[in-house]
N, CA, C and O atoms as CSV, one atom per row, in Angstrom:
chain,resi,resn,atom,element,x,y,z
A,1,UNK,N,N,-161.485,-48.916,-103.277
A,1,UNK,CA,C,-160.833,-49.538,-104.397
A,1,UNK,C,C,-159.326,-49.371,-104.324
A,1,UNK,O,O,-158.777,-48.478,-103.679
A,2,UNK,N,N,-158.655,-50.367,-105.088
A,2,UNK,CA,C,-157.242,-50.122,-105.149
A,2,UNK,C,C,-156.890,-49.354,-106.138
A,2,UNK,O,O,-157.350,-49.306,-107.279
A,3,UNK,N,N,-155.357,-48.254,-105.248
A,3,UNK,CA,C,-154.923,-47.191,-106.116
A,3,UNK,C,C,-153.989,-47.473,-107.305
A,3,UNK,O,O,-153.034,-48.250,-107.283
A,4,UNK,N,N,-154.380,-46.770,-108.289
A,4,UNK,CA,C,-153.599,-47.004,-109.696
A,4,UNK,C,C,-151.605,-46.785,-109.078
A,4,UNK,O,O,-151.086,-45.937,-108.353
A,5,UNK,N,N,-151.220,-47.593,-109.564
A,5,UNK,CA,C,-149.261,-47.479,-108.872
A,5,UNK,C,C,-148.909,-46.078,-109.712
A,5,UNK,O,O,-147.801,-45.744,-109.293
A,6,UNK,N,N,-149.209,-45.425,-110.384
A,6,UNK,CA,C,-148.366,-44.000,-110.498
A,6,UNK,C,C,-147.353,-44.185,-110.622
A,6,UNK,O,O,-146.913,-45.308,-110.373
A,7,UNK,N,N,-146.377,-42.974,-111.145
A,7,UNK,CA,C,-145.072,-42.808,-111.720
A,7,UNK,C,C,-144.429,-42.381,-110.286
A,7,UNK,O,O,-144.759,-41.470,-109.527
A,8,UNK,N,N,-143.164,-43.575,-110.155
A,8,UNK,CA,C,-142.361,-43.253,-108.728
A,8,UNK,C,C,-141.695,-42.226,-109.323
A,8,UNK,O,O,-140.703,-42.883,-109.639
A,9,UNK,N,N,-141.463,-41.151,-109.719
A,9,UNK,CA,C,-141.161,-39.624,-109.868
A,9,UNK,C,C,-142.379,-38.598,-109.575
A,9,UNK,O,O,-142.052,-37.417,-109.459
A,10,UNK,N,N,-143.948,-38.973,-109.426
A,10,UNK,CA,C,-144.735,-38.403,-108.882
A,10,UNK,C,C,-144.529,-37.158,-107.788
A,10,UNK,O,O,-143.770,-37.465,-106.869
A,11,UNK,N,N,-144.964,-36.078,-107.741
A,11,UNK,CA,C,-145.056,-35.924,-106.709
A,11,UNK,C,C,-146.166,-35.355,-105.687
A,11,UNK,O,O,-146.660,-34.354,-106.205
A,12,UNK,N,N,-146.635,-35.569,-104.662
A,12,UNK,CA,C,-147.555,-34.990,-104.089
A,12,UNK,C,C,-147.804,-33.271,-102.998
A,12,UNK,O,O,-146.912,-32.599,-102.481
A,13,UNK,N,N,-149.161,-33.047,-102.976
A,13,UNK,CA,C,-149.221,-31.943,-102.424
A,13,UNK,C,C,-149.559,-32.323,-101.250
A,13,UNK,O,O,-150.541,-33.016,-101.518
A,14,UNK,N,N,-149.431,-32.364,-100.047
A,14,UNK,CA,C,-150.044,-32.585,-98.652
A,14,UNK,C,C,-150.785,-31.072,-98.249
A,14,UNK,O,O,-150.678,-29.968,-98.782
A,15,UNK,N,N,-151.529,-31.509,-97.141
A,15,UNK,CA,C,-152.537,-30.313,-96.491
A,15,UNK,C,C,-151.259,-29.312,-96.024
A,15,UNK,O,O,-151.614,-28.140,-96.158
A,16,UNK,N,N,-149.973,-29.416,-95.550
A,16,UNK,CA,C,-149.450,-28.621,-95.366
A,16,UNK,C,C,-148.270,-28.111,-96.472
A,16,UNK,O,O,-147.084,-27.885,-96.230
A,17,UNK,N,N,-149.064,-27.992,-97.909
A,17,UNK,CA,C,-148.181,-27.767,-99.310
A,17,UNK,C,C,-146.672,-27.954,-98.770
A,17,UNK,O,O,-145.749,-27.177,-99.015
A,18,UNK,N,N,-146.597,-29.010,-98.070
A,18,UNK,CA,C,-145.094,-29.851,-98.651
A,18,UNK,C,C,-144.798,-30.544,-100.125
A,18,UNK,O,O,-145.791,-30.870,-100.775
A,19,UNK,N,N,-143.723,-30.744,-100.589
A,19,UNK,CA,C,-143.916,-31.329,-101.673
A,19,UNK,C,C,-142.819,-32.731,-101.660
A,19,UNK,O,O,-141.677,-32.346,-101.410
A,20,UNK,N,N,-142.864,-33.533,-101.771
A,20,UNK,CA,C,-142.185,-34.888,-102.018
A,20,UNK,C,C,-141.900,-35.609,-103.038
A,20,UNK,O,O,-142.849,-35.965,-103.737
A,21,UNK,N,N,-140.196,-36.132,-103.508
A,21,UNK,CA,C,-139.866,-36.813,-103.978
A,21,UNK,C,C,-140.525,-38.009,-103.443
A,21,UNK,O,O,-140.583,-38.187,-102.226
A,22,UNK,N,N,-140.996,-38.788,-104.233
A,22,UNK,CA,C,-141.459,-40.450,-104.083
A,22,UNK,C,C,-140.998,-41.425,-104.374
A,22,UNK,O,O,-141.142,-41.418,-105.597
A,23,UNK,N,N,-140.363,-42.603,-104.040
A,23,UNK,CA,C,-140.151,-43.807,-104.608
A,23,UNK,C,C,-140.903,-44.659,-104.094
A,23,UNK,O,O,-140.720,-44.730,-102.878
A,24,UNK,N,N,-141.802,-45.457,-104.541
A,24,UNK,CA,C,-143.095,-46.193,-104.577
A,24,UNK,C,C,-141.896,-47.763,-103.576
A,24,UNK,O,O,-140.918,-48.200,-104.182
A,25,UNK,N,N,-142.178,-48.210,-102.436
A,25,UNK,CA,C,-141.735,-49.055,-101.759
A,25,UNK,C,C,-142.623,-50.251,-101.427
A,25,UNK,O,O,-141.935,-51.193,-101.032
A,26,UNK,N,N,-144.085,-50.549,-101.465
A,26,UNK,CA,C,-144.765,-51.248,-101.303
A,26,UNK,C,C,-146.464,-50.708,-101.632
A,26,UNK,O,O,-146.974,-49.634,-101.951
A,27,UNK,N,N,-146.890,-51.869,-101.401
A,27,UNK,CA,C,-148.566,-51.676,-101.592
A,27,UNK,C,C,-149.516,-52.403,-101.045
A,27,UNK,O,O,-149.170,-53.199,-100.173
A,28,UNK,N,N,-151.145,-52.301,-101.472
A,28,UNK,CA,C,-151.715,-53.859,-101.144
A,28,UNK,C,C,-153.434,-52.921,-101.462
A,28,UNK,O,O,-153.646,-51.774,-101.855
A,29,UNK,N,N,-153.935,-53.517,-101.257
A,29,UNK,CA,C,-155.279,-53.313,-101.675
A,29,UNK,C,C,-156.236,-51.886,-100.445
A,29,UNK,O,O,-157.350,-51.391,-100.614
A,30,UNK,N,N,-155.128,-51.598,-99.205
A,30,UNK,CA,C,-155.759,-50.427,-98.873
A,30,UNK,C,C,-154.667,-49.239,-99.025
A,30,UNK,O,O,-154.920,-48.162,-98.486
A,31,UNK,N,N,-153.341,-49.423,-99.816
A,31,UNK,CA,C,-152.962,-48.153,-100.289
A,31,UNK,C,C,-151.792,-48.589,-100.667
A,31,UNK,O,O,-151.489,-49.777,-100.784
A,32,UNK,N,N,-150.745,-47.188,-100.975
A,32,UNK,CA,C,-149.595,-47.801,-101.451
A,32,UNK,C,C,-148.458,-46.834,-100.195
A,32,UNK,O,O,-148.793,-45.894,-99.475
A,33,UNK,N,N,-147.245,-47.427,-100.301
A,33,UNK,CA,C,-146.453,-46.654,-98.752
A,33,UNK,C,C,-145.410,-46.305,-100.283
A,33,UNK,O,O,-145.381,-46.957,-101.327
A,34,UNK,N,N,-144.725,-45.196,-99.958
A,34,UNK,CA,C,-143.569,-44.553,-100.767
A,34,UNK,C,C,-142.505,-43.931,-99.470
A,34,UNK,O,O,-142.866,-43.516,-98.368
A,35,UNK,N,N,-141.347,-44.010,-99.920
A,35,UNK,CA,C,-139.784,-43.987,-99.436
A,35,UNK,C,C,-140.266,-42.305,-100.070
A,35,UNK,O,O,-140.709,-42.125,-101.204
A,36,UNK,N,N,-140.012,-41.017,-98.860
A,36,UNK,CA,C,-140.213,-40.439,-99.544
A,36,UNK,C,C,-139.233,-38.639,-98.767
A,36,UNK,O,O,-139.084,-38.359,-97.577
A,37,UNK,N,N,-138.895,-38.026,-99.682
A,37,UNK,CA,C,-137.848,-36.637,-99.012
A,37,UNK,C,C,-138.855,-35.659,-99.394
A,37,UNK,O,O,-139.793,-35.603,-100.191
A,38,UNK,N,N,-138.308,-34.907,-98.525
A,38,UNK,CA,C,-139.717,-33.856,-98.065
A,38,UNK,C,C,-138.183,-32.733,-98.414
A,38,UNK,O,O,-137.150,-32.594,-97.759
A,39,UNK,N,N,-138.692,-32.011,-99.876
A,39,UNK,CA,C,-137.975,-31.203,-100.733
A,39,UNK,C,C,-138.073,-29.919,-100.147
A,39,UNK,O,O,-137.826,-29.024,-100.955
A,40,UNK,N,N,-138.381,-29.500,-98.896
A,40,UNK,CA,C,-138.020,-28.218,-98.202
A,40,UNK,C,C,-136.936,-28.534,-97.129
A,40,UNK,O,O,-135.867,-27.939,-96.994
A,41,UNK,N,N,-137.458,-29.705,-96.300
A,41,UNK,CA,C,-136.274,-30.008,-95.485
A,41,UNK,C,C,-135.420,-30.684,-95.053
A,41,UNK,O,O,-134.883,-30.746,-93.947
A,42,UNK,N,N,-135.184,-31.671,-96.777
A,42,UNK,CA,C,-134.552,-32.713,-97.499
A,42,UNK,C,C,-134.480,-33.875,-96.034
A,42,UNK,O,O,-133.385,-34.310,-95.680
A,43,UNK,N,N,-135.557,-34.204,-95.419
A,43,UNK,CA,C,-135.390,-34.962,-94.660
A,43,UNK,C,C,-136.599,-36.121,-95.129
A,43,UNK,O,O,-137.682,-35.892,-95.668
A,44,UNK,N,N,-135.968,-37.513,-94.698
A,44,UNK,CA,C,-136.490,-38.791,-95.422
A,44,UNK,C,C,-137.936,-38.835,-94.429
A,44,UNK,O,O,-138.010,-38.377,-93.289
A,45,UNK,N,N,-138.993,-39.483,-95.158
A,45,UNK,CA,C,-140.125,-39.900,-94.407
A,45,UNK,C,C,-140.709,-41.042,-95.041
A,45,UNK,O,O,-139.964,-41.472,-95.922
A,46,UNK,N,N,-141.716,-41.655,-94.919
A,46,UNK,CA,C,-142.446,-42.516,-95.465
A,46,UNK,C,C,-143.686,-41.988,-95.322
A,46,UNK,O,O,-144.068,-41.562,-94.232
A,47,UNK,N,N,-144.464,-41.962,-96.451
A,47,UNK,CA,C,-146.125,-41.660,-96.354
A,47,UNK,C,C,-146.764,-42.795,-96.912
A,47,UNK,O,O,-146.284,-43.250,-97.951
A,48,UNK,N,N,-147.669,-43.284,-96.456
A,48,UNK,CA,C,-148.792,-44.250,-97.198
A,48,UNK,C,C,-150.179,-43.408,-97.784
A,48,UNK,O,O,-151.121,-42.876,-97.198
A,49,UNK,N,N,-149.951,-43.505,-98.709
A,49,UNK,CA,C,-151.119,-42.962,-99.574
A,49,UNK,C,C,-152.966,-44.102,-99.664
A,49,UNK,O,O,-152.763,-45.316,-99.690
A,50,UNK,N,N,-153.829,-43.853,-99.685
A,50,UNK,CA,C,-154.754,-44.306,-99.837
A,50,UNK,C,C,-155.408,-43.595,-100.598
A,50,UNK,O,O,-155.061,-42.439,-100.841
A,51,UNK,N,N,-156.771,-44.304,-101.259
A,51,UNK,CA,C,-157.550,-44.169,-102.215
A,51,UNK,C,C,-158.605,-42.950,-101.335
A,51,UNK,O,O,-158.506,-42.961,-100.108
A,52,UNK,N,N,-159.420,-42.104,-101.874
A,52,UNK,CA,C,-160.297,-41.166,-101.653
A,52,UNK,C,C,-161.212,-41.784,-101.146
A,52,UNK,O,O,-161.768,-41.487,-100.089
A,53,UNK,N,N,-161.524,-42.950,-102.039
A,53,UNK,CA,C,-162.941,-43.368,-102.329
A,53,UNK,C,C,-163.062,-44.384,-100.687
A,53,UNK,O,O,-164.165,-44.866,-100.430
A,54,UNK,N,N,-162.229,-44.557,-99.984
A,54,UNK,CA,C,-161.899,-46.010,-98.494
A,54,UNK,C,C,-162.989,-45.192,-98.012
A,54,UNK,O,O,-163.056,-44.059,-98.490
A,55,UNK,N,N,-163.740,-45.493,-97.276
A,55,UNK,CA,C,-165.021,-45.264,-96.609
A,55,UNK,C,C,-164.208,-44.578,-95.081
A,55,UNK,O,O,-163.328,-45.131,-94.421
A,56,UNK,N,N,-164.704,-43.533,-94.888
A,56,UNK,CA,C,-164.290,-42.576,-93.605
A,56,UNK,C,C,-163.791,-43.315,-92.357
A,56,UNK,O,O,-162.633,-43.246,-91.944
A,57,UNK,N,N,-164.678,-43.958,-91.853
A,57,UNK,CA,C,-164.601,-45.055,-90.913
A,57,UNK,C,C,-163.631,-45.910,-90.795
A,57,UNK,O,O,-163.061,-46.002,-89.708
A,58,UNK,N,N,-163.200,-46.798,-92.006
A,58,UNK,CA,C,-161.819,-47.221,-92.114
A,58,UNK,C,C,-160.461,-46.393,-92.265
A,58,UNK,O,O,-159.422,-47.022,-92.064
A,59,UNK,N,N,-160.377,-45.100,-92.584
A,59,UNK,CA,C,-159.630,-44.258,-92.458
A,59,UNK,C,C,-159.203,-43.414,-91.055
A,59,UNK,O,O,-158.104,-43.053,-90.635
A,60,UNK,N,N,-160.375,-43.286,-90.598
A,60,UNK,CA,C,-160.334,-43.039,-88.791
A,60,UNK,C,C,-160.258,-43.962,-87.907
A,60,UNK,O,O,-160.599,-43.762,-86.741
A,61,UNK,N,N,-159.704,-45.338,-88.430
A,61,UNK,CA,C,-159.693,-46.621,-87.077
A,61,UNK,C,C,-158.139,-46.891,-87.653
A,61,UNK,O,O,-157.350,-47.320,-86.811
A,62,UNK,N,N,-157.638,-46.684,-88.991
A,62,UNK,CA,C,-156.374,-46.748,-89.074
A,62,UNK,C,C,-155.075,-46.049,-88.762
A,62,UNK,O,O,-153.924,-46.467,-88.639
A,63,UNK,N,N,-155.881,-44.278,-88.628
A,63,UNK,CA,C,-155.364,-43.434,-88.028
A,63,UNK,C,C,-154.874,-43.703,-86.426
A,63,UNK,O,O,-153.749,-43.529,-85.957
A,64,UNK,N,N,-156.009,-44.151,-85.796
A,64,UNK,CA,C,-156.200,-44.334,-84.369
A,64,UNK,C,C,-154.817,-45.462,-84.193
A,64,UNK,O,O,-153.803,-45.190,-83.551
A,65,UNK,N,N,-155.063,-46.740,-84.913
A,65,UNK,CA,C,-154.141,-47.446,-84.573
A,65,UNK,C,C,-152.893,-47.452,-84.928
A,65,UNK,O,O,-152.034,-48.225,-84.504
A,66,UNK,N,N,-152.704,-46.296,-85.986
A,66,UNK,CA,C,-150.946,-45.674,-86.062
A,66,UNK,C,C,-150.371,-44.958,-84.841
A,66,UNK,O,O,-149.245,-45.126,-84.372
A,67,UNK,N,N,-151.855,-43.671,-84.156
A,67,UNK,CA,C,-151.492,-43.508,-83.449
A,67,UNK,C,C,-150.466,-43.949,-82.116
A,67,UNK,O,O,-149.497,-43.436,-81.557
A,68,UNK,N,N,-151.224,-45.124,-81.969
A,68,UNK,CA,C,-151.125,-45.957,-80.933
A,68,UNK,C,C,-150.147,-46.474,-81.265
A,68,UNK,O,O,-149.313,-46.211,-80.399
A,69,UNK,N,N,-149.600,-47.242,-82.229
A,69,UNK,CA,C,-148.085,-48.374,-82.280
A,69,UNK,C,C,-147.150,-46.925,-82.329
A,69,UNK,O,O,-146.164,-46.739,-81.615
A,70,UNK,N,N,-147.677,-45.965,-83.315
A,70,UNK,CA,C,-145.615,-45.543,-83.066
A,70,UNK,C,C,-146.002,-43.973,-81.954
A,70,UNK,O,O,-145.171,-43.066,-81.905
A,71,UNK,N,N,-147.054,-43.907,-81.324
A,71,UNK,CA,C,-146.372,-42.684,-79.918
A,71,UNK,C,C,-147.544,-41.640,-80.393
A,71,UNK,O,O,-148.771,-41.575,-80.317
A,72,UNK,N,N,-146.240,-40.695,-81.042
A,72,UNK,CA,C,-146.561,-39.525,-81.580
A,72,UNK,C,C,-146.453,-39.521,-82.965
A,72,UNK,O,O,-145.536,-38.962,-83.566
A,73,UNK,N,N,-147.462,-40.194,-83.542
A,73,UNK,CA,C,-147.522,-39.699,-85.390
A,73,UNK,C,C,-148.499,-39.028,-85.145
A,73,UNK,O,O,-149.393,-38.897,-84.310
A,74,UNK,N,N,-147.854,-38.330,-86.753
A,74,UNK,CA,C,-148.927,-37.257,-87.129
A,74,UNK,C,C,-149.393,-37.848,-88.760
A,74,UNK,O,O,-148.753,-38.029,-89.796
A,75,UNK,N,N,-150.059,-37.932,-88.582
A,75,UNK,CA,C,-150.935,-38.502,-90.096
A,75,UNK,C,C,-150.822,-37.301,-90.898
A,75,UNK,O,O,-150.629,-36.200,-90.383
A,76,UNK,N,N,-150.929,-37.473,-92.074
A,76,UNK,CA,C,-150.599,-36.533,-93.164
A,76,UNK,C,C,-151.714,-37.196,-94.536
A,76,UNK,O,O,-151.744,-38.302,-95.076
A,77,UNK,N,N,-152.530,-35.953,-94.744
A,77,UNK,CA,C,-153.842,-36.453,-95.492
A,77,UNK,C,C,-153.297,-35.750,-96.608
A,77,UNK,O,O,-153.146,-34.531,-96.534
A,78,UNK,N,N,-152.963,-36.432,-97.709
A,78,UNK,CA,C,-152.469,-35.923,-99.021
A,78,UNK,C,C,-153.654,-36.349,-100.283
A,78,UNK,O,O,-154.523,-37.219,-100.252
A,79,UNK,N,N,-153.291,-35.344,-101.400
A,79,UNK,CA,C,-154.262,-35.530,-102.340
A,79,UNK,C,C,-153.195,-35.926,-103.453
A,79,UNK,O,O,-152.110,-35.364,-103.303
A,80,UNK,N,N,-153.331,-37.083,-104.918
A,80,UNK,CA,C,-152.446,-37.648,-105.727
A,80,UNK,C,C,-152.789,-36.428,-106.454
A,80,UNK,O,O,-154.014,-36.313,-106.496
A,81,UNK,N,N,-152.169,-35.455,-107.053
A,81,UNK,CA,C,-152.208,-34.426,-108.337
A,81,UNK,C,C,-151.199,-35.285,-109.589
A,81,UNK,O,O,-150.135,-35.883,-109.748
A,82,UNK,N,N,-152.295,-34.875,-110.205
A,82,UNK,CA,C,-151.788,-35.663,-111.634
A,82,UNK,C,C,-151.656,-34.576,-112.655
A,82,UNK,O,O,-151.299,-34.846,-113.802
């Protein structure tokens, strides 16, 4: 399902308790991408967030093909805390 747009002052916890300023930059029906500074080492990133509920399978073939276009990404599996 598509994710509710949230408050671009949000911020999230990632698996490696980073924490991020967000500004919400785009979307579409498999997630939303945010313009986003990573408040330990005030350096800019972009994360795309997706819904919990995307079925595993589509989450591990999208991974694969980030892999592949930009080299060396590292995917970053974050949870929305509200």
């Amino acid at each position: 399902g598509q994710m509710d747009a949230g408050n671009a002052s949000a911020l999230l916890y990632c698996i490696k308790y980073k924490k991020f300023s967000l500004r919400k930059i785009g979307g579409g029906g498999f997630g939303e991408i945010y313009d986003a500074l990573d408040l330990l080492t005030r350096e800019n990133v972009a994360l795309k967030v997706e819904s919990a509920q995307q079925p595993k399978q589509v989450l591990k073939m999208e991974v694969a093909v980030l892999k592949k276009l930009q080299g060396r990404a590292v995917p970053w599996i974050c949870q929305k805390m509200t």
